[in-house]
ROVEXDREN-856724 format. One record per residue (C-alpha): residue in one letter; residue number from 1; y, x, z. Coordinates in pm, 1 decimal. Each point is the difference from the previous one (the first is absolute). Layout:
// residues N
+-----+-----+----------+----------+----------+
: res :   n :        Y :        X :        Z :
+-----+-----+----------+----------+----------+
:   A : NUM :        Y :        X :        Z :
...
+-----+-----+----------+----------+----------+
//
This chain:
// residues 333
+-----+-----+----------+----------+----------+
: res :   n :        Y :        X :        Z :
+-----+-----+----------+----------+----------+
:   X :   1 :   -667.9 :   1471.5 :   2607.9 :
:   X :   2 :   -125.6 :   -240.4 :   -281.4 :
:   X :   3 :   -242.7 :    211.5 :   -243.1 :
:   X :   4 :   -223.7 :   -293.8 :   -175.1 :
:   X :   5 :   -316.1 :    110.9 :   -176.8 :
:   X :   6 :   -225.6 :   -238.9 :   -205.2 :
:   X :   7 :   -355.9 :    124.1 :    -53.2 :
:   X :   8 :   -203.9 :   -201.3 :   -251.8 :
:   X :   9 :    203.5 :   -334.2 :     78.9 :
:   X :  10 :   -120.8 :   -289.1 :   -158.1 :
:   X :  11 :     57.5 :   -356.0 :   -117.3 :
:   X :  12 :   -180.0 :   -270.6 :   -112.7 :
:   X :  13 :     81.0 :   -373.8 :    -27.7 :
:   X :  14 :   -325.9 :   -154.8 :     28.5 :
:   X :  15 :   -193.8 :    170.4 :   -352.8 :
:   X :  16 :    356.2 :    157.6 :   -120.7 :
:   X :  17 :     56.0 :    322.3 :     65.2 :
:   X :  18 :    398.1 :     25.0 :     -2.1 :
:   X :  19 :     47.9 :    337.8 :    174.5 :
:   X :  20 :   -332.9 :    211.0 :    -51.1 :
:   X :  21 :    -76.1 :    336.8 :    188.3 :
:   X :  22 :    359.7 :    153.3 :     78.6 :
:   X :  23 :     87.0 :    335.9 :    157.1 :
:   X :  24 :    382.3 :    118.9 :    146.9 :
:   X :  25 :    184.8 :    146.2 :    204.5 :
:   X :  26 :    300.1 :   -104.4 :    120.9 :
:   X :  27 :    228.3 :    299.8 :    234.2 :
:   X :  28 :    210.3 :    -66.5 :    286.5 :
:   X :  29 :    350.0 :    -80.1 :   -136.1 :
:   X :  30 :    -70.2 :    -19.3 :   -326.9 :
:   X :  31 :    191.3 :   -283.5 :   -256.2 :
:   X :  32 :   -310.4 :   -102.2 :   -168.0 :
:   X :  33 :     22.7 :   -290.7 :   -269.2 :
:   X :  34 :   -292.4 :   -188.4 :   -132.6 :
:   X :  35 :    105.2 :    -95.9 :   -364.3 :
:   X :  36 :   -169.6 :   -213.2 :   -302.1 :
:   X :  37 :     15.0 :   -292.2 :   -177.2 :
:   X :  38 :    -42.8 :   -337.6 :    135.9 :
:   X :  39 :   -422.1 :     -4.9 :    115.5 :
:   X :  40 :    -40.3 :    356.9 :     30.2 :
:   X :  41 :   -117.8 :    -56.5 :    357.0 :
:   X :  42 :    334.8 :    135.3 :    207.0 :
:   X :  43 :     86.4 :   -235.2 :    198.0 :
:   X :  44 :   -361.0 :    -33.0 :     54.1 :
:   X :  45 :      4.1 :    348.9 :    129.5 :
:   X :  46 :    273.0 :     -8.1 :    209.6 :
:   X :  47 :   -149.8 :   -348.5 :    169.8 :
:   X :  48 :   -328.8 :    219.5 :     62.5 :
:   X :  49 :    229.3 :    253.7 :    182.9 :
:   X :  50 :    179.1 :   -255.9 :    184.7 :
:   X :  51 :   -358.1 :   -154.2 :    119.1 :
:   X :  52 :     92.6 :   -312.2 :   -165.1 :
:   X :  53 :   -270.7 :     -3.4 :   -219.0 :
:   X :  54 :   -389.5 :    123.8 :    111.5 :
:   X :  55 :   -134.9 :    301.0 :   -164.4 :
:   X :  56 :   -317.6 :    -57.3 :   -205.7 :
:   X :  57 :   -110.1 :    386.4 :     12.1 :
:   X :  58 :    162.4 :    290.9 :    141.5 :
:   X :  59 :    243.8 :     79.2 :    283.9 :
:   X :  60 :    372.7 :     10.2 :     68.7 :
:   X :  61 :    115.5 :    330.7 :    255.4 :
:   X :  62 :    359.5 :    -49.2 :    193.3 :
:   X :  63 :     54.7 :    370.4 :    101.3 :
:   X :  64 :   -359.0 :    108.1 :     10.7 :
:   X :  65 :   -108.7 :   -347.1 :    187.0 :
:   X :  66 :   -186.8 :   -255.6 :   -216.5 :
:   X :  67 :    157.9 :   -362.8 :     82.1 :
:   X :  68 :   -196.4 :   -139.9 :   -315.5 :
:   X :  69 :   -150.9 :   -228.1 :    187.9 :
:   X :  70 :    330.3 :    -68.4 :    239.1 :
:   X :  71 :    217.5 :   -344.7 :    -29.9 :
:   X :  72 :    354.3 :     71.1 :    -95.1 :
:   X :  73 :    182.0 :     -4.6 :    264.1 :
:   X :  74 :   -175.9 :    284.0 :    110.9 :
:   X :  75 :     54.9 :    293.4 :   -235.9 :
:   X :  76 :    363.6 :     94.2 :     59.5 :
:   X :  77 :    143.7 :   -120.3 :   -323.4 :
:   X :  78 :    263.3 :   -223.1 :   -115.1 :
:   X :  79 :     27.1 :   -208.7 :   -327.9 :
:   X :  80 :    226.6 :   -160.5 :   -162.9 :
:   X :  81 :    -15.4 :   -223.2 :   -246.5 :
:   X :  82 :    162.9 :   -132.3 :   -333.4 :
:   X :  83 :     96.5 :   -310.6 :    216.9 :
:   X :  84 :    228.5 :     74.8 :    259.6 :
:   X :  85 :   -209.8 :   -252.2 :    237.6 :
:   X :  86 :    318.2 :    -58.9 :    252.9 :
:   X :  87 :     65.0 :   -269.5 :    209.9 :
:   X :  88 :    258.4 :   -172.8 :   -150.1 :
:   X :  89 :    143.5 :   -138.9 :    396.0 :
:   X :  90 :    -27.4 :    347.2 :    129.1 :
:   X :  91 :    287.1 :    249.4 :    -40.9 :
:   X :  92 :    -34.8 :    336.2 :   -170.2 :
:   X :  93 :      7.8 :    102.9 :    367.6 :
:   X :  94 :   -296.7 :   -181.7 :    129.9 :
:   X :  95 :   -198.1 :     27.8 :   -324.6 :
:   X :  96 :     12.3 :    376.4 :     31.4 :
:   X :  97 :   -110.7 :    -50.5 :    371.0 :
:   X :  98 :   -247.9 :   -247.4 :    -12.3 :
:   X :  99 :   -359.8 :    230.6 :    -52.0 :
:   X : 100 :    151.7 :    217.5 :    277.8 :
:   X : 101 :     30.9 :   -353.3 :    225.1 :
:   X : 102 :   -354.6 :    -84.8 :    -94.1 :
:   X : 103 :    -54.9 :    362.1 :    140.8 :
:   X : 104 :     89.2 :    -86.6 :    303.2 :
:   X : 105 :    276.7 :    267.9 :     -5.5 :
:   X : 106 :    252.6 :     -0.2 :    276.3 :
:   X : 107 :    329.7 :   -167.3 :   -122.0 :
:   X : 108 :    239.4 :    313.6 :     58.9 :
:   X : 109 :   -275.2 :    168.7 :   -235.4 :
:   X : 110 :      8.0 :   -229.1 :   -236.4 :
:   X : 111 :    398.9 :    -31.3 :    -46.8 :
:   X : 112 :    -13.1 :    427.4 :    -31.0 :
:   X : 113 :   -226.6 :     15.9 :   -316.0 :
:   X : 114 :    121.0 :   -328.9 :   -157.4 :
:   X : 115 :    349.4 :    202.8 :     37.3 :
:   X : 116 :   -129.0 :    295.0 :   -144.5 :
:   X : 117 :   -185.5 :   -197.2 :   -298.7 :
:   X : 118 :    320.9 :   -168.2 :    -82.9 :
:   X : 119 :    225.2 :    361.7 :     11.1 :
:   X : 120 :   -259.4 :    154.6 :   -224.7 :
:   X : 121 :     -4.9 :   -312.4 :   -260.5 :
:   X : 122 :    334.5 :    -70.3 :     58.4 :
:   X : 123 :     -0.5 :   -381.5 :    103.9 :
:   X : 124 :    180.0 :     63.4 :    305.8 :
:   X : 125 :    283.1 :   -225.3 :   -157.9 :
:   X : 126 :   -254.2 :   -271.9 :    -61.2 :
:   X : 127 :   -224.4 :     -4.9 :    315.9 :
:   X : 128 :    140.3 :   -354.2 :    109.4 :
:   X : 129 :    -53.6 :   -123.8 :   -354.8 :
:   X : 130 :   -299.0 :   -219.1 :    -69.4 :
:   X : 131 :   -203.9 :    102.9 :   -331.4 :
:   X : 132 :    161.1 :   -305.6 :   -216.8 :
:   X : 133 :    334.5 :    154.3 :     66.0 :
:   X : 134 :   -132.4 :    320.8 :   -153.8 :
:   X : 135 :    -37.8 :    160.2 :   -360.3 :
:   X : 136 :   -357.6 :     71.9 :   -137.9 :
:   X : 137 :     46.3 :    355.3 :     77.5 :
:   X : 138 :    125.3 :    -14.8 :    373.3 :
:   X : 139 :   -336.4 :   -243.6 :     35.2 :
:   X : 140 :   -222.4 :    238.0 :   -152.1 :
:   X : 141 :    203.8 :    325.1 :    278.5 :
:   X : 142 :    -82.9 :   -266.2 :    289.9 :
:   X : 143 :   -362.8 :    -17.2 :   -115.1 :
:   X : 144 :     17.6 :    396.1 :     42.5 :
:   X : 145 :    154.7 :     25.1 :    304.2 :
:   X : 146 :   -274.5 :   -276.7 :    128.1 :
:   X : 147 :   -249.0 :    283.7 :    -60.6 :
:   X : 148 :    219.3 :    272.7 :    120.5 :
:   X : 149 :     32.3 :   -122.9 :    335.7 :
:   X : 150 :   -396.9 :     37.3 :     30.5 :
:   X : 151 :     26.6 :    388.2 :   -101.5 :
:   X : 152 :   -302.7 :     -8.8 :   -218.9 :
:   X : 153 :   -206.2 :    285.7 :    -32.4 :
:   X : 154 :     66.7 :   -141.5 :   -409.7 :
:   X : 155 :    136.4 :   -238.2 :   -225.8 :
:   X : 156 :   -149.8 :   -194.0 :   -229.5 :
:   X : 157 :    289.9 :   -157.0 :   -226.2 :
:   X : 158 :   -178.9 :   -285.6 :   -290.0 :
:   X : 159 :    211.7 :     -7.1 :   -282.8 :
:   X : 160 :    344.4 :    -43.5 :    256.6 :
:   X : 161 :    226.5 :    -20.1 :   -281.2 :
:   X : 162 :   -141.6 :   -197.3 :   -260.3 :
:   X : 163 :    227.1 :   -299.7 :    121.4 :
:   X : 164 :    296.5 :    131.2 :    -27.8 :
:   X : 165 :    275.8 :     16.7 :   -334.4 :
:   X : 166 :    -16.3 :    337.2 :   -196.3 :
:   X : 167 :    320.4 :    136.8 :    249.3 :
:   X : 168 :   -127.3 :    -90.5 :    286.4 :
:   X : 169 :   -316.8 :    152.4 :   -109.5 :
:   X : 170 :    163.8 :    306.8 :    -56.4 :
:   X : 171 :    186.8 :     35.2 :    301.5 :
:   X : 172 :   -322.1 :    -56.0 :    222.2 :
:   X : 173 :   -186.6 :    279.3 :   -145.1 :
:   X : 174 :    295.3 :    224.7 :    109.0 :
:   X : 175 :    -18.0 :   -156.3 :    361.9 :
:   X : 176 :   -373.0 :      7.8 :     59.0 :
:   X : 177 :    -11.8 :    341.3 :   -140.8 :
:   X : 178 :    312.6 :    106.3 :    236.9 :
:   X : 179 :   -229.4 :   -157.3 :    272.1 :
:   X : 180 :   -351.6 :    193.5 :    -83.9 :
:   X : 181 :    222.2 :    321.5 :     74.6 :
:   X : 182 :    126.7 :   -155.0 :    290.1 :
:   X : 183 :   -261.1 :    -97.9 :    170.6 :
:   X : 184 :   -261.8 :    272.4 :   -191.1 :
:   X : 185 :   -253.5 :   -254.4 :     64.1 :
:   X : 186 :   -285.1 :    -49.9 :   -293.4 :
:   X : 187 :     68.7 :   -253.6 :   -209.7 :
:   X : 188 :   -268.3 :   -185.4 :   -258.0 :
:   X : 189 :    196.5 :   -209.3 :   -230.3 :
:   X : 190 :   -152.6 :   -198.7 :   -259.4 :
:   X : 191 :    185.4 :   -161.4 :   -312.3 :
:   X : 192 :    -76.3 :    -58.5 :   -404.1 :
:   X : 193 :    354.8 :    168.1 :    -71.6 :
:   X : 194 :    -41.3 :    366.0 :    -90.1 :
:   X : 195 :    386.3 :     92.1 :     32.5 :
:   X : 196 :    -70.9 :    -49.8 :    333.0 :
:   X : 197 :   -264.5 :    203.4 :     54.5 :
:   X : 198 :    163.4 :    242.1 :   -188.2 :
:   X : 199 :    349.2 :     34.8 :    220.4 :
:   X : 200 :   -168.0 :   -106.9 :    312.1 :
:   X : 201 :   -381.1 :    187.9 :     38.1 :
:   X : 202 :    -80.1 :    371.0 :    126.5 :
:   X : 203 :   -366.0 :    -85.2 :   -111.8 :
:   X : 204 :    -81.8 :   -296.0 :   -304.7 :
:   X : 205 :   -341.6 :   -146.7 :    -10.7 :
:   X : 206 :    -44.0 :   -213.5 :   -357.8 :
:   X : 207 :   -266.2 :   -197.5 :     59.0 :
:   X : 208 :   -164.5 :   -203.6 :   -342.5 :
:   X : 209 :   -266.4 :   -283.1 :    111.2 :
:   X : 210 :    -62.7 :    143.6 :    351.6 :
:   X : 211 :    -48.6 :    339.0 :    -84.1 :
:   X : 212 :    250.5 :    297.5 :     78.4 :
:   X : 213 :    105.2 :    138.5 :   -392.9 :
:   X : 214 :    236.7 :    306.5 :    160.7 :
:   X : 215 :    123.3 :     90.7 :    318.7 :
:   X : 216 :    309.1 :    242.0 :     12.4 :
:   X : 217 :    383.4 :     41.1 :     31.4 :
:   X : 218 :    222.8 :   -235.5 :   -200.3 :
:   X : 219 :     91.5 :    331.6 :   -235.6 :
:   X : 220 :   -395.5 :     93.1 :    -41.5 :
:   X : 221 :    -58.3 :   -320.6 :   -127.1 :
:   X : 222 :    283.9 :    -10.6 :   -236.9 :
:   X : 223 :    -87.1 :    370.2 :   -164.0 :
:   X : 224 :   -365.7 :    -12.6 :     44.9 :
:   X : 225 :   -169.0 :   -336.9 :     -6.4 :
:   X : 226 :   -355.4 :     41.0 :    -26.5 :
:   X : 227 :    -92.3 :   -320.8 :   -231.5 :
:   X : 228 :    163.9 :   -210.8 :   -263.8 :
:   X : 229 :      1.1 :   -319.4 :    330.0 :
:   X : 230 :    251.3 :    247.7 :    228.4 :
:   X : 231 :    186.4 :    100.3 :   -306.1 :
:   X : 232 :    112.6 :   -296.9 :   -117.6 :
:   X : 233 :     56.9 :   -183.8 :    340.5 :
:   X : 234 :    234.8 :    312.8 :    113.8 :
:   X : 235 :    338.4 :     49.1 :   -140.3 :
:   X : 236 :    268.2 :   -207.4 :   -149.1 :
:   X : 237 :     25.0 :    -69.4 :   -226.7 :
:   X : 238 :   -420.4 :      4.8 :    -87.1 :
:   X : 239 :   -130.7 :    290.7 :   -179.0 :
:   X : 240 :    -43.3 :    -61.7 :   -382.7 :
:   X : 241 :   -362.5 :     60.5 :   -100.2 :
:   X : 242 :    -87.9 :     78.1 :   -341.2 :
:   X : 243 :   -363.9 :     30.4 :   -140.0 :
:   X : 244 :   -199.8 :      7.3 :   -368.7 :
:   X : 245 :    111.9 :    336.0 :   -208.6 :
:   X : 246 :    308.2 :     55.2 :    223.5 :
:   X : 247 :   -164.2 :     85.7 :    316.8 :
:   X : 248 :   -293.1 :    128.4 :   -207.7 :
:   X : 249 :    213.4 :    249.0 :   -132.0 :
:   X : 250 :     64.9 :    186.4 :    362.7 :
:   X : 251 :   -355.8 :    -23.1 :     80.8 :
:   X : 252 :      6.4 :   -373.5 :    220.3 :
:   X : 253 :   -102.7 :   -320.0 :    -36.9 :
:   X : 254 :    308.7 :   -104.6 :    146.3 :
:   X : 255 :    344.1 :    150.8 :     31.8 :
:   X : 256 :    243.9 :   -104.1 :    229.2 :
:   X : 257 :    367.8 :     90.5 :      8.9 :
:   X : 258 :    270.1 :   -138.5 :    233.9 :
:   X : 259 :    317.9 :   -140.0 :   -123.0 :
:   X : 260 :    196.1 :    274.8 :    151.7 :
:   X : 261 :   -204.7 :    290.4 :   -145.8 :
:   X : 262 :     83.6 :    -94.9 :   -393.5 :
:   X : 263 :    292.2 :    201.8 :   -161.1 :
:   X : 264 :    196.0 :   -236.3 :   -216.1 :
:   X : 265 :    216.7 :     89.1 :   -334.9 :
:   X : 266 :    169.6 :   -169.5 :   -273.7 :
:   X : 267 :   -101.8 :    270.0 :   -210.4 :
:   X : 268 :   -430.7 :    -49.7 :     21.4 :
:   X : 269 :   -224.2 :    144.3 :    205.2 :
:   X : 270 :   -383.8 :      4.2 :     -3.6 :
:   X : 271 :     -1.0 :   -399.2 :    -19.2 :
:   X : 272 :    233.2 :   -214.3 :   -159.7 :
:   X : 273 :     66.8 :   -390.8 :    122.5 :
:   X : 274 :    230.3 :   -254.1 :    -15.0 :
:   X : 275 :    214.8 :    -75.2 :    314.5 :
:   X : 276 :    -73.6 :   -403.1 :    153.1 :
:   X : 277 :    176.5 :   -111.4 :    340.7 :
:   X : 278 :    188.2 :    259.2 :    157.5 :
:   X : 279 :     44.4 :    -75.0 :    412.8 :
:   X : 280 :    309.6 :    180.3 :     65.2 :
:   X : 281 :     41.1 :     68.4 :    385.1 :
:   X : 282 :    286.8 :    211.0 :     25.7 :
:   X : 283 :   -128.8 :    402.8 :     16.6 :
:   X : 284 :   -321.5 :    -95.7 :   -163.2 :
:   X : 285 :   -101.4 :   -163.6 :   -326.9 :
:   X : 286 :   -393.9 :   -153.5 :    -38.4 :
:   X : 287 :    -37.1 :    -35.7 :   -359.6 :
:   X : 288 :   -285.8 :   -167.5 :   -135.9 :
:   X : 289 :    -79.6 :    132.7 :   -341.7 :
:   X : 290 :   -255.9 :   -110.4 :   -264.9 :
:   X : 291 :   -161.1 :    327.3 :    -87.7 :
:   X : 292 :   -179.2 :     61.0 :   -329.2 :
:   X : 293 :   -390.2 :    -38.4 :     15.8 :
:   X : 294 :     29.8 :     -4.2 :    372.8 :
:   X : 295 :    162.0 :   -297.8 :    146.9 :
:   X : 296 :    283.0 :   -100.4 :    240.8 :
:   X : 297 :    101.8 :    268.6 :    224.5 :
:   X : 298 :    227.6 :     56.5 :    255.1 :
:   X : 299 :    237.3 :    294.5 :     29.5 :
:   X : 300 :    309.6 :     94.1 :    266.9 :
:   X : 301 :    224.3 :     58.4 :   -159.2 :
:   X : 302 :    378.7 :    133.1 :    160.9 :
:   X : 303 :    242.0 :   -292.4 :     45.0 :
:   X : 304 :    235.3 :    148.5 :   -270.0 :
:   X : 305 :   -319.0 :     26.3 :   -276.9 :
:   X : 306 :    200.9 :   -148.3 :   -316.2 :
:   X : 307 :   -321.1 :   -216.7 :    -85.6 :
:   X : 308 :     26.6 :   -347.8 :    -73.2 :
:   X : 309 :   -233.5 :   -273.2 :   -156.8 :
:   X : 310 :   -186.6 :     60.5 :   -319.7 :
:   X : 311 :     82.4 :    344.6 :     29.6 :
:   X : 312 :   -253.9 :    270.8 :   -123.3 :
:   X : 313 :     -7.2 :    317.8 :    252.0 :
:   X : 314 :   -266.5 :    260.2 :     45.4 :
:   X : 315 :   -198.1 :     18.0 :    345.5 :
:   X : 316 :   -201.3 :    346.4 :     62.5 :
:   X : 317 :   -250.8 :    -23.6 :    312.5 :
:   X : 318 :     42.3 :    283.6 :    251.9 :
:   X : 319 :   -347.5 :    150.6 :     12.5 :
:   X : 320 :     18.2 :    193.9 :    268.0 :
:   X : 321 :     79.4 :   -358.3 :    210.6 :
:   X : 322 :   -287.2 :   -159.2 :   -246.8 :
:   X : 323 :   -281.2 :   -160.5 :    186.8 :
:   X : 324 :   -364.6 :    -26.8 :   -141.0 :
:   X : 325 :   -270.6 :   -218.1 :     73.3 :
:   X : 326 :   -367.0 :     -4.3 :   -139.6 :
:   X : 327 :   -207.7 :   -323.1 :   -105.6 :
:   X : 328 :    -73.6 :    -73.3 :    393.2 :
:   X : 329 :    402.2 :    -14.1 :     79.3 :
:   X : 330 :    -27.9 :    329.6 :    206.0 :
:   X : 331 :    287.6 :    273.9 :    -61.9 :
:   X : 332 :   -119.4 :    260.9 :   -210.8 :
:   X : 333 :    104.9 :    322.6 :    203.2 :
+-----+-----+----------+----------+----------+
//
């Protein structure tokens, strides 16, 4: 089991408040990613979780059992970290082993789940390697399997990925996703990259200077963001906001439209602009066009869309897709 439920956690750095009165729930097995930009408090958060931090206010429940005031090594959980934190004289064998060894785990133990670990992350083929013989991403699998091998009630991953080239990158998110359904075992990952938390989360948390701005599946987010802070940090390309007489018009202080939900045509359409770069990436086209009494926007365009530069083509907004947003940045429902 490894349900984790903050109730009115807290954190304050001497007079700062960085994290102020916080309520969630977490459910067993869940994928749950903490995402903002850099400061929003989430790695904060996840520290709290971990125990690494002290709590200023509030507690921290483990499966119905409050361990806010327990040390780390006491809660059941496992981290791991943007550094891989190896020993660089150990193999991947004995790096994987080592918390079990400081267990006190019998040795024919030990060699069964380091076994296992390395089958599941598959760095059987490496397990007499030492970490300077490995790539970035078969480090960051033998940081995983380090906190496999302790069967964690949960796993708190801080930013795991943010080391790694944009392939690499890539390829981990499949892996540690593959391993969540695995090993069905909750996972609280935190990162500033929303593409992550898009293809890797059952639950997204956006949190904006400490507090929580939306909680809800990757899809929720995307089609219903409840403020103008969610909508713009999810999706990507970012959402184009328009205000002044344009939004005005459909009754908002703010519109926002996403790339993908503006129909393009050579032949005008509800707003006329002039086409700037074009980033051509095979199937899809992102166009960024200078519209009239509006500004830049950017549409998606199909990869075959005869635009080029200094083009004039018409962009109409799908309303139904439209997003509103008063004065306050809350949607307008």
């Amino acid at each position: 089991m490894g349900s984790i439920t903050l109730k009115g956690v807290t954190k304050r750095f001497d007079e700062v408040e960085v994290i102020p009165p916080l309520d969630l729930v977490i459910e067993d097995g869940e994928f749950v990613v903490f995402v903002g930009p850099s400061g929003c408090g989430k790695s904060t958060l996840l520290r709290l979780i971990a125990g690494l931090e002290d709590v200023s206010a509030g507690s921290i429940e483990l499966d119905g059992q409050d361990v806010t005031g327990l040390p780390p090594a006491r809660r059941g959980l496992a981290m791991v970290f943007q550094s891989y934190a190896l020993y660089p004289h150990m193999t991947v064998r004995k790096n994987i082993a080592f918390p079990l060894k400081m267990a006190g785990m019998e040795p024919a133990a030990i060699d069964r789940k380091v076994e296992e670990a390395a089958k599941v992350l598959n760095l059987g083929e490496y397990i007499e390697r030492r970490p300077g013989q490995l790539s970035g991403g078969q480090r960051q699998r033998v940081a995983i399997g380090r906190a496999i091998v302790r069967e964690p009630s949960a796993f708190l991953f801080d930013e795991p990925l943010s080391n790694l080239d944009a392939a690499l990158r890539g390829t981990m998110r499949l892996e540690i996703s593959e391993l969540h359904n695995t090993l069905k075992t909750t996972m609280v990952y935190v990162t500033h990259d929303q593409v992550e938390a898009m293809t890797m989360a059952d639950k997204i948390v956006v949190l904006n200077r400490g507090n929580i701005e939306q909680v809800g599946s990757p899809l929720e987010l995307y089609r219903n963001p409840r403020s103008l802070f969610v909508a713009g940090f999810i999706g990507s390309p970012t959402m184009n906001m328009v205000g002044g007489e344009t939004a005005a018009k459909y009754g908002a202080e703010t519109i926002g439209v996403r790339p993908e939900h503006l129909n393009l045509s050579m032949d005008g359409g509800e707003w006329s602009g002039k086409v700037g770069v074009s980033e051509h990436l095979g199937s899809d086209t992102f166009l960024h066009v200078e519209v009239d009494g509006i500004g830049t926007m950017t549409a998606r365009a199909d990869g075959e869309f005869p635009a080029h530069h200094g083009d004039r083509i018409g962009l109409t907004p799908d309303v139904a897709r439209m997003h509103r947003f008063d004065a306050s940045g809350a949607a307008i429902s």
